[in-house]
Steps between C-alpha positions, in 0.01 A plus 500: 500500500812390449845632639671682263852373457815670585730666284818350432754730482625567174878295404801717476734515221742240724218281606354429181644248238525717223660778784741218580640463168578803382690554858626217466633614138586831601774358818644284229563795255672694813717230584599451134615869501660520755714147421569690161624799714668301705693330200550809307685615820668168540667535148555887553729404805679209329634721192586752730658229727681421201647829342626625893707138567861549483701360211596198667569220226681794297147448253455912584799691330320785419435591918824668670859482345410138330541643163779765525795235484336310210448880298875461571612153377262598168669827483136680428310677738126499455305815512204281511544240699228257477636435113762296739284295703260457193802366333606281860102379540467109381161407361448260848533778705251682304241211577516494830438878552116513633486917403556418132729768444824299409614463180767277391843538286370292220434809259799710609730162426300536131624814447898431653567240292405720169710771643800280584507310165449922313800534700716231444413510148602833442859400674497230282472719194707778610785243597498239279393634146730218336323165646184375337168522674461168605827559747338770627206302547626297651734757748184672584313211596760344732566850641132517612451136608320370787849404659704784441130769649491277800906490584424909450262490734686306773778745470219805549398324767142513355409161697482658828228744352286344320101518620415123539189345586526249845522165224767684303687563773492129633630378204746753452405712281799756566775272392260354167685596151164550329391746776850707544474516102206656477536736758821649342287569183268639721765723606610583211135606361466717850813654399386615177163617594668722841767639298483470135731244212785677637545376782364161466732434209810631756408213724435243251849597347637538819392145645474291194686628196808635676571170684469315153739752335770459781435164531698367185170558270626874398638350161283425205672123521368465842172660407470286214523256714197558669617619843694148579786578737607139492630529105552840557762287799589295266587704235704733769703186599570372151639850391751458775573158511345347830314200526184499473271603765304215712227532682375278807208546735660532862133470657178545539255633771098564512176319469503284199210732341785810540805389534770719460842345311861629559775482212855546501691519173887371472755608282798314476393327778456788763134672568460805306175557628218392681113609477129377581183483292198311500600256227806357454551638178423867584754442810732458248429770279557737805820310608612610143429818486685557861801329311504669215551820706754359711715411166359874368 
C-alpha cells in the first residue's frame, strides 16, 4: 500500500501569484494617494507662502499703507478696495498666479476709456457749443491719447503700483506708455464703479480737462485747433509781435526702444521753456504748452 502523500499547505494571499498582484496593485494605489496628498499640501503651502510674503517689489499695494498715498494723489478714496488693485493688476501678473484667482485690468480699462471720452465729451459740448464736431473730435481724442493717459499716470505715480508679472517687470513694464495708459483708464473705471459718475468725472476734469483749459486750449481758436499748444504759441507770439518760437532737442536719454526726448523752445532767441516726451514731437507740444503759460 502506498504512502499517502503529504499535504501541502495551502498558499496565502501574498504567496500566491494572483495574491501578489493585487498587493502588488493595492501598495501602488497607496503610494499614489499619498503623492496626491502630498502635492495637494505642497500647493496649499505655496499659495499661502505667497499671500503672507511682504510687499517687497512694491507689486502688493493693497497690504499695509501701500495704497493710502496713491487714494491721495487720485484724490478718491476707495470703499472697496480691491476695485484699485483690479484696476493696478496687468494681465502677466494674472498668468503667473498658480491659485487662479487674479484677474487683470483689461475689462476695467474697457469701461475707463468709455467713461473718460462721456466725460470729455460732455465738456466739449458744454464749453464749446460754437466749434463743429469734427474739432471736438478731434479735442477729445487727443485729450484721451495713449501719450497724454501715460504722462497722467507718471505724475500719479501709478508705475510704482502696478501688479506685474516677473517678465513684465524685467522689461520694464512700470515705465511702458501702453501699460501706464491703461492703468489710468483702469483707474478711472475703479473710480466710477467705488463712487459713482460724480466723482470719476471730478478727476477726469480735474486731471485732464482742467490742464487743457489753462493750458492755452480754453478758447474755441485753440480748441479748434485741436489741442496744439505750438499754434496756440504761435498765435500768442504773433498777436504781440515776437519772433517766432523755435524749438530744438537739447538731448536725449534711454534705451533706444524708450527713449525719452527733451525740448526747449526759444523765443527771440532766449529759452522759454523746456519739457520731455517720448517723441520728439510730443516733447514739443509740452514745451509749448509750458510757454504759452509763461507768456499767459
Amino acid at each position: 500500500m502506498r504512502a499517502s502523500r503529504a499535504a501541502k499547505p495551502s498558499p496565502s494571499l501574498g504567496s500566491s501569484p494572483r495574491g501578489a498582484g493585487r498587493s502588488r496593485r493595492l501598495s501602488t494605489r497607496r503610494r499614489a494617494a499619498s503623492a496626491t496628498a502630498a502635492g495637494a499640501d505642497a500647493a496649499r503651502r505655496l499659495v499661502e507662502s505667497r499671500r503672507d510674503l511682504p510687499a517687497t517689489r512694491g507689486d502688493e499695494p493693497s497690504q499695509g499703507e501701500g495704497f493710502a498715498g496713491l487714494e491721495a494723489r487720485i484724490g478718491h478714496r476707495f470703499v472697496d478696495r480691491t476695485l484699485l488693485e483690479h484696476a493696478l493688476t496687468h494681465r502677466s501678473r494674472a498668468h503667473e498666479d498658480v491659485t487662479g484667482g487674479v484677474v487683470d485690468n483689461e475689462s476695467l480699462e474697457f469701461l475707463g476709456d468709455a467713461v473718460v471720452g462721456l466725460v470729455i465729451a460732455e465738456a466739449l459740448y458744454r464749453e464749446f457749443p460754437d466749434i463743429d464736431e469734427g474739432a471736438k473730435s478731434k479735442i477729445r481724442a487727443t485729450l484721451v491719447s495713449a501719450g497724454r493717459l501715460s504722462r497722467l499716470g507718471e505724475a500719479l505715480g501709478l508705475g510704482e503700483h502696478l501688479l506685474l508679472g516677473r517678465g513684465e517687470e524685467k522689461t520694464g513694464g512700470r515705465r511702458k506708455t501702453a501699460l501706464l495708459a491703461d492703468a489710468c483708464e483702469a483707474i478711472v473705471a475703479a473710480i466710477y464703479l467705488d463712487g459713482g459718475l460724480e466723482a470719476a468725472a471730478q478727476f477726469v476734469q480735474r486731471e485732464l480737462w482742467q490742464p487743457f483749459t489753462a493750458g492755452g486750449g480754453g478758447s474755441a481758436a485753440a480748441a479748434a485747433g485741436a489741442f496744439d499748444y505750438k499754434s496756440a504759441l504761435q498765435e500768442r507770439l504773433q498777436a504781440r509781435g515776437l519772433g517766432l518760437p523755435e524749438y530744438r532737442v537739447a538731448g536725449e536719454s534711454g534705451p533706444e526702444h524708450d527713449k525719452v526726448f527733451e525740448v526747449e523752445v526759444r523765443v527771440n532767441g532766449d529759452v522759454a521753456a523746456t519739457a520731455t516726451g517720448r517723441s520728439k514731437k510730443d516733447a514739443e507740444q509740452q514745451a509749448a504748452q509750458r510757454a504759452l503759460q509763461a507768456f499767459a
